[in-house]
PAZAPA-4460 file (N, C-alpha, C; in steps of 0.05 Angstrom, whole numbers, plus 32768, in hexadecimal, padded with zeros to 4 digits):
% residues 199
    n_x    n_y    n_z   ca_x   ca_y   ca_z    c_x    c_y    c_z   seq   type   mol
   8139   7EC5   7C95   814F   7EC0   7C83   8165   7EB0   7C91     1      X     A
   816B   7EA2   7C82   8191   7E94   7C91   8199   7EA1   7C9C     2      X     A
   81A0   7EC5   7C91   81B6   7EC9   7C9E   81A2   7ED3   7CC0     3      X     A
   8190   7EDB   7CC1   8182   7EE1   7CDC   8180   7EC1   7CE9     4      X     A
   8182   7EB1   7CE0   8183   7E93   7CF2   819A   7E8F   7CF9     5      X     A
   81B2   7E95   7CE2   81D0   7E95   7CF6   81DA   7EA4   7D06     6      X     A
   81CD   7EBC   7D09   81D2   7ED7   7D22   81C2   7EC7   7D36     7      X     A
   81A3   7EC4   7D37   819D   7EB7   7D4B   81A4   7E96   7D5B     8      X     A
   81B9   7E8A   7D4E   81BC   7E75   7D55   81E4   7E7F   7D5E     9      X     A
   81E9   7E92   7D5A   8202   7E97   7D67   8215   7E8D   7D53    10      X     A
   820E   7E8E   7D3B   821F   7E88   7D24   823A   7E98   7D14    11      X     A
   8246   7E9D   7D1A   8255   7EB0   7D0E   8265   7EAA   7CF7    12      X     A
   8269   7EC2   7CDB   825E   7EB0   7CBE   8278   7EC9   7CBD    13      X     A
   828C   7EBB   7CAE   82AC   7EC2   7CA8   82AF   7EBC   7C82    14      X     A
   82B8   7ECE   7C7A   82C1   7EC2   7C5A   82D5   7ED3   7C57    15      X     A
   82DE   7ECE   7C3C   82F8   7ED8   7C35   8302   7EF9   7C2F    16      X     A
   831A   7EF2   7C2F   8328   7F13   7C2C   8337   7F1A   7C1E    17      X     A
   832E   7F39   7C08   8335   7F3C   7BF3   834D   7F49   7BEB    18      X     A
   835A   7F53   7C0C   836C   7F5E   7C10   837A   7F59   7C32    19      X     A
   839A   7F5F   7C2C   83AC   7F51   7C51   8390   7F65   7C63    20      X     A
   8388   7F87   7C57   8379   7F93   7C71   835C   7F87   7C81    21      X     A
   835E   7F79   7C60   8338   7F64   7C6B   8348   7F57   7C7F    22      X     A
   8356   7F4B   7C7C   8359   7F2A   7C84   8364   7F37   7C9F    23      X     A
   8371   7F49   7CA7   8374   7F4E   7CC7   835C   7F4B   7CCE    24      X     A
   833F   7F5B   7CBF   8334   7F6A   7CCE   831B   7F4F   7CD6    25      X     A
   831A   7F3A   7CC2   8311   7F1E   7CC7   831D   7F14   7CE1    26      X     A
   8334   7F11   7CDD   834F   7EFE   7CEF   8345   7F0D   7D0A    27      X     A
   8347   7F24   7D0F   8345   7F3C   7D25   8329   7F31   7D36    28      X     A
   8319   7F35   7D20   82F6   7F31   7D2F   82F0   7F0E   7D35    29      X     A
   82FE   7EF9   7D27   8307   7EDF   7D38   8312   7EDE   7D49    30      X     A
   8322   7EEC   7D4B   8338   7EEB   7D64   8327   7EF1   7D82    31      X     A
   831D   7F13   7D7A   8309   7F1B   7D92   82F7   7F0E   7D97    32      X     A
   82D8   7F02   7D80   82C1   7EF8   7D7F   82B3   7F0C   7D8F    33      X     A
   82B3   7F2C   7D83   829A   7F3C   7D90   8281   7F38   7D8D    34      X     A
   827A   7F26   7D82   8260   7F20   7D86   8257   7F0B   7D9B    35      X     A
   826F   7EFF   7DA1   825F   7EE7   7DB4   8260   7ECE   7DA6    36      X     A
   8261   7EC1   7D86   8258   7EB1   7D79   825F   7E93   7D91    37      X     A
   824E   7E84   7D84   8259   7E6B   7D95   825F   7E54   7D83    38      X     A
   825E   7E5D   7D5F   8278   7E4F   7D4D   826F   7E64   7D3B    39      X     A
   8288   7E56   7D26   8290   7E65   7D10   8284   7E54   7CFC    40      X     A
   8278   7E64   7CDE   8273   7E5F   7CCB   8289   7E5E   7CB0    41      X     A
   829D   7E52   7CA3   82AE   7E60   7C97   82A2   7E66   7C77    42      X     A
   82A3   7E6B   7C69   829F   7E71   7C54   82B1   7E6E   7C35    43      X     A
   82BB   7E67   7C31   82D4   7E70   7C17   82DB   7E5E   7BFE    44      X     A
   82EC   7E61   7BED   82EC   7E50   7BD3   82F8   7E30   7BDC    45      X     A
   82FA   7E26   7BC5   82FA   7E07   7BC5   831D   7E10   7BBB    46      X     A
   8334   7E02   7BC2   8353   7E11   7BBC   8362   7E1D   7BD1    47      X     A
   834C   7E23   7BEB   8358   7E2E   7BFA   8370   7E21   7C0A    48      X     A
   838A   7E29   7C0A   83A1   7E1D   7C10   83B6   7E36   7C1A    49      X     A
   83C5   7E2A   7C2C   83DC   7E3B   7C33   83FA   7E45   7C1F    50      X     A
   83F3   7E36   7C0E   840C   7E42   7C01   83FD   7E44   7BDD    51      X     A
   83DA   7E49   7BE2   83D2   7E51   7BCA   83DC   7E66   7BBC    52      X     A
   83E1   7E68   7B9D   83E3   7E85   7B8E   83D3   7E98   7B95    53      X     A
   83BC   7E91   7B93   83AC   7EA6   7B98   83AF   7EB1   7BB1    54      X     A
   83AC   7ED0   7BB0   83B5   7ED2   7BCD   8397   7ED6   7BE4    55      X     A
   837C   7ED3   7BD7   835F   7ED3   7BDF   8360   7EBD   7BEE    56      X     A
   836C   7EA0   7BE5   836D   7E86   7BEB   8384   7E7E   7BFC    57      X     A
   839B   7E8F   7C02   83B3   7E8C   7C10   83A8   7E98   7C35    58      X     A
   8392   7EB4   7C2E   8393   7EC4   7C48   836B   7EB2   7C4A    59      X     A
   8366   7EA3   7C3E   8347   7E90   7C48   835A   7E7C   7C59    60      X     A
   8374   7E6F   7C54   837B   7E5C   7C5D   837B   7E6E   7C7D    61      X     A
   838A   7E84   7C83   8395   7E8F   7C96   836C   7E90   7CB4    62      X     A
   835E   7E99   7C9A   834A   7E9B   7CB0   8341   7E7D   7CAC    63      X     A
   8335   7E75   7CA4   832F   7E56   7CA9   8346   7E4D   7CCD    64      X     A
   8361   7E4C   7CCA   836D   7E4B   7CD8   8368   7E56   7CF8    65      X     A
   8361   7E6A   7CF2   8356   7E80   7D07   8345   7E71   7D13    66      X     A
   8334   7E6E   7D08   831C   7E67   7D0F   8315   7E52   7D1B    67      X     A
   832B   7E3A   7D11   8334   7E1C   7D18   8340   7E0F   7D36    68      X     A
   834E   7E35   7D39   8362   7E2E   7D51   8354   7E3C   7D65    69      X     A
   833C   7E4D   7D5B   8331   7E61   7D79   831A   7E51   7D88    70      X     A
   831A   7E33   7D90   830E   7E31   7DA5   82F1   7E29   7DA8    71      X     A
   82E3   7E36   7D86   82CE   7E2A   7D86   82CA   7E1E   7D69    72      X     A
   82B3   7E0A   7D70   82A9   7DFE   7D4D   82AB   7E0F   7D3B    73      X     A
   82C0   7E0A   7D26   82BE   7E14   7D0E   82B6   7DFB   7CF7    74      X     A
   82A2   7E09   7CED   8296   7DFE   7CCF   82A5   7E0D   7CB8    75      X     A
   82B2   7DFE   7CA6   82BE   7E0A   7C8A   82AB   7E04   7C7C    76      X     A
   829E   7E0E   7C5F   828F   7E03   7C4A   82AA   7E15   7C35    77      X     A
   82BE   7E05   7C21   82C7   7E0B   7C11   82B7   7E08   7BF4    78      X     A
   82BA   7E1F   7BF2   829A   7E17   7BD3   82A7   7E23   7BBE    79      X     A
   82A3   7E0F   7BAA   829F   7E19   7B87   829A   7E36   7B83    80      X     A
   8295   7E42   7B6C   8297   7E50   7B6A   8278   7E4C   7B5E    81      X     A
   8261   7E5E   7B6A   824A   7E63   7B6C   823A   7E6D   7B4F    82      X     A
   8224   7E64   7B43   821B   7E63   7B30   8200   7E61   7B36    83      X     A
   81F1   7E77   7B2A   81CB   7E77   7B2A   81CA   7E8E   7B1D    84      X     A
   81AF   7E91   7B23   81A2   7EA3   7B05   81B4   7EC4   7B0A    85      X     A
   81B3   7EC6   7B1C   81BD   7EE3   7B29   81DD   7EE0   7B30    86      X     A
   81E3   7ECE   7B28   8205   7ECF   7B3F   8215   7EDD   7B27    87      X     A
   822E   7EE9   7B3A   823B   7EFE   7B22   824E   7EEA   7B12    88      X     A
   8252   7ED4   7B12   8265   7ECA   7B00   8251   7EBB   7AED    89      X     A
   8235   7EAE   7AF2   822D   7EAF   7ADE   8222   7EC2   7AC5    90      X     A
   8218   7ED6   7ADA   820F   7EF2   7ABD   822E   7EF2   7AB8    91      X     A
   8241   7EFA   7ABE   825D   7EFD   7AAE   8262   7EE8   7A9D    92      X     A
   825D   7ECD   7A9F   8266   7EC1   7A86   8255   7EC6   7A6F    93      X     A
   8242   7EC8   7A7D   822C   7ED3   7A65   8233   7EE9   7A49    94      X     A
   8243   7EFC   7A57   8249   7F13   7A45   826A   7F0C   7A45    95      X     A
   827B   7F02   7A46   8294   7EF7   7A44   829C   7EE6   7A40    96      X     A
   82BB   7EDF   7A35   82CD   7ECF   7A2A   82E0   7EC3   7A46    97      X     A
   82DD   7EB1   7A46   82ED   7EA2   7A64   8305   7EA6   7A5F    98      X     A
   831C   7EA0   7A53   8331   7EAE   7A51   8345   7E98   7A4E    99      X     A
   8356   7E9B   7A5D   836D   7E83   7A64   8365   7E68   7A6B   100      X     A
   834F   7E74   7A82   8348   7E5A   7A95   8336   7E4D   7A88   101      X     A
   832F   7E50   7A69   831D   7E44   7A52   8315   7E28   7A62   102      X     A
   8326   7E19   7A5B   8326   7DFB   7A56   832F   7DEB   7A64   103      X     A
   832D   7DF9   7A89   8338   7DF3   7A9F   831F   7DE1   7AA8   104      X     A
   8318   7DCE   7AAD   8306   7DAF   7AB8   8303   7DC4   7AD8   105      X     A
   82F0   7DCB   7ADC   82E7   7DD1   7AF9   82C0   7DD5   7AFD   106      X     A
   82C1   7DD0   7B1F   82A4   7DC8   7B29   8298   7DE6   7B32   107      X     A
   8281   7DE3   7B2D   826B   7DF5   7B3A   8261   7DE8   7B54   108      X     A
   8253   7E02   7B5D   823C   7DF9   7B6A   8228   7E10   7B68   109      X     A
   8211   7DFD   7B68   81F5   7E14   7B60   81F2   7E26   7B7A   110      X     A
   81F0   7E3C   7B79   81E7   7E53   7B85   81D2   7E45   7B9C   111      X     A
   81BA   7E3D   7B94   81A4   7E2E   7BA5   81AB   7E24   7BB7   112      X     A
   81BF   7E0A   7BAF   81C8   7DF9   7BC3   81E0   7DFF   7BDC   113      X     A
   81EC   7E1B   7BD7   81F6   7E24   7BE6   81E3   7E3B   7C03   114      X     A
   81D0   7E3D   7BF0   81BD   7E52   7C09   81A9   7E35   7C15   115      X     A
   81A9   7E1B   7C0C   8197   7E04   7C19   81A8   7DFD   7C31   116      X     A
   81CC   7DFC   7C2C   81D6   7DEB   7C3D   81E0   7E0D   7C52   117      X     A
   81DC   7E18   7C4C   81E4   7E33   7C6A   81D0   7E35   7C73   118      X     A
   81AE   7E2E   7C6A   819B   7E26   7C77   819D   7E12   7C8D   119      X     A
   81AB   7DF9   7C81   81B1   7DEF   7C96   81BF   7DE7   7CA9   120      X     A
   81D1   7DFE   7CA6   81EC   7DFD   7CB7   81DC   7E12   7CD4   121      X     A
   81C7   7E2B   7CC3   81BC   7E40   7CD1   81AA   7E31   7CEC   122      X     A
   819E   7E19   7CDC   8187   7E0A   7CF1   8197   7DF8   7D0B   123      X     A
   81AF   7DF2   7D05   81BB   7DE4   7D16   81C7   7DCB   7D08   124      X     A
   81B7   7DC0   7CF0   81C0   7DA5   7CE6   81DC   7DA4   7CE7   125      X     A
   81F3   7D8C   7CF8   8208   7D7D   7CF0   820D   7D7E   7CDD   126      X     A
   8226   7D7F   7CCF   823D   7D7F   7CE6   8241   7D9E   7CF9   127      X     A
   8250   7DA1   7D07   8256   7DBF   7D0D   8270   7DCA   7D10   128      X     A
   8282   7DB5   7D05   82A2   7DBA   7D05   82AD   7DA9   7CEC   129      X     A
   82C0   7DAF   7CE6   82D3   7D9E   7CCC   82D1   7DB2   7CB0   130      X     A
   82D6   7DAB   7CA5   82DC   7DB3   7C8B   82CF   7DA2   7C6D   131      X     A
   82BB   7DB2   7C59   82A9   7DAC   7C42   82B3   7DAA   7C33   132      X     A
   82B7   7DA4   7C1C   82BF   7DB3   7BF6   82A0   7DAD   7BEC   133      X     A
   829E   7DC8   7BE8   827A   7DCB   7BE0   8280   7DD0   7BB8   134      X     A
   827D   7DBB   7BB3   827B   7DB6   7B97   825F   7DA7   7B89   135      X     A
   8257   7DB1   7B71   8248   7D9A   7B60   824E   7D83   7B4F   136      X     A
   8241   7D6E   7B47   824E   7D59   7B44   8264   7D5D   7B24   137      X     A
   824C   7D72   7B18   8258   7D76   7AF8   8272   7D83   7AF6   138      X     A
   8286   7D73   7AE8   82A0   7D7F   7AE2   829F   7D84   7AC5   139      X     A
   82A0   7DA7   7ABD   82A0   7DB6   7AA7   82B9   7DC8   7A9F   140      X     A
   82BC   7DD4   7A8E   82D0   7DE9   7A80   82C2   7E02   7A8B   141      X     A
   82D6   7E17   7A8A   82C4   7E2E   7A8E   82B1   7E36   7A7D   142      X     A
   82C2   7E30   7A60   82B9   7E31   7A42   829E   7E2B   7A41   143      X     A
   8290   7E15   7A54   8282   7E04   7A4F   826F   7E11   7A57   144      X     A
   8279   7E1A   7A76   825F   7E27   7A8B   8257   7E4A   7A7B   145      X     A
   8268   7E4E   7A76   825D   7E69   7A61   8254   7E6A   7A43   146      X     A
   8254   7E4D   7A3B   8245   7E46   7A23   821D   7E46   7A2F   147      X     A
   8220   7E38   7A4C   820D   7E2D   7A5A   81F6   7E4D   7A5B   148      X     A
   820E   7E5B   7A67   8204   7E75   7A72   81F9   7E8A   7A5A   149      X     A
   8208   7E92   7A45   820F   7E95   7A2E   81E7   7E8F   7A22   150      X     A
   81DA   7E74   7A1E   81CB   7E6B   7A1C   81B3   7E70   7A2C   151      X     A
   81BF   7E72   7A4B   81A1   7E7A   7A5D   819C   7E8A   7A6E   152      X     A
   81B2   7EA1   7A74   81B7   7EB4   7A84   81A3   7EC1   7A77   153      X     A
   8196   7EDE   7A90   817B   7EEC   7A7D   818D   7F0B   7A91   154      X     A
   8182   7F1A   7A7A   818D   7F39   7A8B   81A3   7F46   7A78   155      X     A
   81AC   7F5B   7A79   81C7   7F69   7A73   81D7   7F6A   7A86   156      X     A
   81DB   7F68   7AA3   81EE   7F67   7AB5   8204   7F5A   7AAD   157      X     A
   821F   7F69   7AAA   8231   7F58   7AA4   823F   7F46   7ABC   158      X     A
   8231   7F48   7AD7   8240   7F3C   7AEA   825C   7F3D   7AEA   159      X     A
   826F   7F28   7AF9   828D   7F30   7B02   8299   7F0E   7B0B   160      X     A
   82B1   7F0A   7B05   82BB   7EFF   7B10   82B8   7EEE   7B2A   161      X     A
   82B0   7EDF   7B34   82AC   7ED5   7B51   82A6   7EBA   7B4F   162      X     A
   82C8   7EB2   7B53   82DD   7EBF   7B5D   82EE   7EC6   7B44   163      X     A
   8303   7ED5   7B56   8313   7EDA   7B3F   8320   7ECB   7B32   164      X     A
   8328   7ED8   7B17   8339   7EBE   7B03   8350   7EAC   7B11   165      X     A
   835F   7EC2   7B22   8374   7EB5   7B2B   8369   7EA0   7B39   166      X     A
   8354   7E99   7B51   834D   7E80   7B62   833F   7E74   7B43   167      X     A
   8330   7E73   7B36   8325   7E61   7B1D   8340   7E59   7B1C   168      X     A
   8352   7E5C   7B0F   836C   7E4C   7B0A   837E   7E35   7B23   169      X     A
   8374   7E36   7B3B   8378   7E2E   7B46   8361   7E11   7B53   170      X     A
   834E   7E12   7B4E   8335   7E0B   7B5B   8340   7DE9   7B5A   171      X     A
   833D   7DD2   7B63   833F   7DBE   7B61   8329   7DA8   7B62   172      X     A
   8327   7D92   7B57   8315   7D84   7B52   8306   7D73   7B70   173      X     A
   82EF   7D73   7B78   82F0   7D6F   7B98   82E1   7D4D   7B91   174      X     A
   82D5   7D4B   7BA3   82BE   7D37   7BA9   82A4   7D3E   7BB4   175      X     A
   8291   7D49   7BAB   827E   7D53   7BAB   8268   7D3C   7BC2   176      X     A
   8266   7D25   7BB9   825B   7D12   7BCE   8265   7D0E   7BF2   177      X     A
   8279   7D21   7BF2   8281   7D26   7C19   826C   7D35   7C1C   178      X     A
   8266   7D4F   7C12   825A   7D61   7C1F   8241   7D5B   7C1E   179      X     A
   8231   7D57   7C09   8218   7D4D   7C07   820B   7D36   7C17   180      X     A
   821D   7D29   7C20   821B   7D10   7C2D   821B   7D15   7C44   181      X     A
   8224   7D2C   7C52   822C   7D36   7C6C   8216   7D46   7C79   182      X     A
   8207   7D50   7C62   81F1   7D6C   7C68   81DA   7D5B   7C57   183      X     A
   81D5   7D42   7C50   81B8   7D40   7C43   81B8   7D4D   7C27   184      X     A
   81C1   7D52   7C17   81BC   7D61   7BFF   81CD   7D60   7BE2   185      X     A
   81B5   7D55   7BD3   81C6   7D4C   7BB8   81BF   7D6E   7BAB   186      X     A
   81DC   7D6A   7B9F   81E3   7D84   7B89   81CA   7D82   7B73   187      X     A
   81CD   7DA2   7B70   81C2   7DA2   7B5C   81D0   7DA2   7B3E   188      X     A
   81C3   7D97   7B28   81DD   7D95   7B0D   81D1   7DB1   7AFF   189      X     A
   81E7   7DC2   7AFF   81EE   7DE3   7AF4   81DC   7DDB   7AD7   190      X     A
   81E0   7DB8   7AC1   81D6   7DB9   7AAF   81B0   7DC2   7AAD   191      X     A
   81B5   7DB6   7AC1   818A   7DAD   7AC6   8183   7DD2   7ACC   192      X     A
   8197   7DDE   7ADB   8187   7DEF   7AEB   818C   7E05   7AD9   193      X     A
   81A0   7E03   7AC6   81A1   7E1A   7AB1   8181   7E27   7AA5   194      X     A
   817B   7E13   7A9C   815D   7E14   7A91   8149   7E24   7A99   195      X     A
   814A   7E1B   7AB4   8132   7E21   7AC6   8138   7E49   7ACF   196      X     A
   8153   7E4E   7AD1   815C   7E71   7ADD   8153   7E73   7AB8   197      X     A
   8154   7E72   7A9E   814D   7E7D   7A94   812C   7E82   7A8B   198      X     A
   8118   7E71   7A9D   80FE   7E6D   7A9D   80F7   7E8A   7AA3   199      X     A
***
């Protein structure tokens, strides 16, 4: 699995915090590095900023930071907000009404293409430092992506939020062609691949 290729390659794999006690306890285990890692993996939403509303995306800025200033390669991948047959925000649009953030213009990225490119962060592939915005190329409504879902989601799971509304309201429009261009890998379009999770 990835994650047994990034333990064995000395990878150490950081994401966000849902609360100030996570985020010491992140910040804390960067600071030490009890494991030994010999870089950091970062993990977290596309928005992430220091003086973001959200406060998920205010304390990602704080470890990203951490991680930046302790000495060894840090890799950020800031990603969309994750979509496949199983992910909890798509079974949730499935059985739900998007709300406020209706008719807000924001990017996915397919589920797949996020476990292809930690594949190859896990194997060694370049880059091994800087900072991603892991997005797909299609710019949709939420409205739109739970009309999508709505149509091909299979199951009763009502899934959840992820992320929460508050970062959806914040998410910003990226350039999807840095990252792909950087790691080998064209996106997949959420339209094409709808089809296929409901096969």
């Amino acid at each position: 699995s990835a994650e047994s290729v990034l333990r064995a390659a000395r990878i150490g794999v950081v994401g966000t915090a849902d609360s100030d006690s996570e985020a010491e306890q992140v910040l804390d285990r960067v600071r030490t590095n009890p494991e030994g890692c010999a870089r950091w993996l970062v993990l977290g939403w596309i928005g992430t900023h220091p003086d973001a509303k959200a406060a998920v995306l205010s304390r990602a800025w704080q470890i990203e930071e951490a991680c930046r200033s302790g000495g060894l390669p840090a890799l950020t991948l800031r990603c969309a907000p994750l979509v496949g047959a199983q992910s909890p925000l798509w079974r949730h649009l499935a059985h739900t009404r998007p709300g406020a953030a209706a008719y807000r213009p924001f990017q996915r990225v397919v589920e797949e293409d996020v476990v292809r490119l930690t594949r190859e962060v896990a194997t060694g592939a370049p880059p091994h430092d800087g900072w991603f915005e892991v997005a797909g190329p299609e710019i949709m409504t939420l409205a739109e992506l739970a009309e999508h879902a709505r149509r091909h989601a299979s199951g009763n799971d009502a899934g959840e939020w992820e992320p929460d509304p508050d970062v959806l309201r914040e998410l910003p429009l990226v350039e999807p062609e840095i990252w792909m261009r950087a790691f080998g890998i064209d996106a997949t379009s959420v339209t094409h691949a709808a089809s296929r999770w409901a096969a």
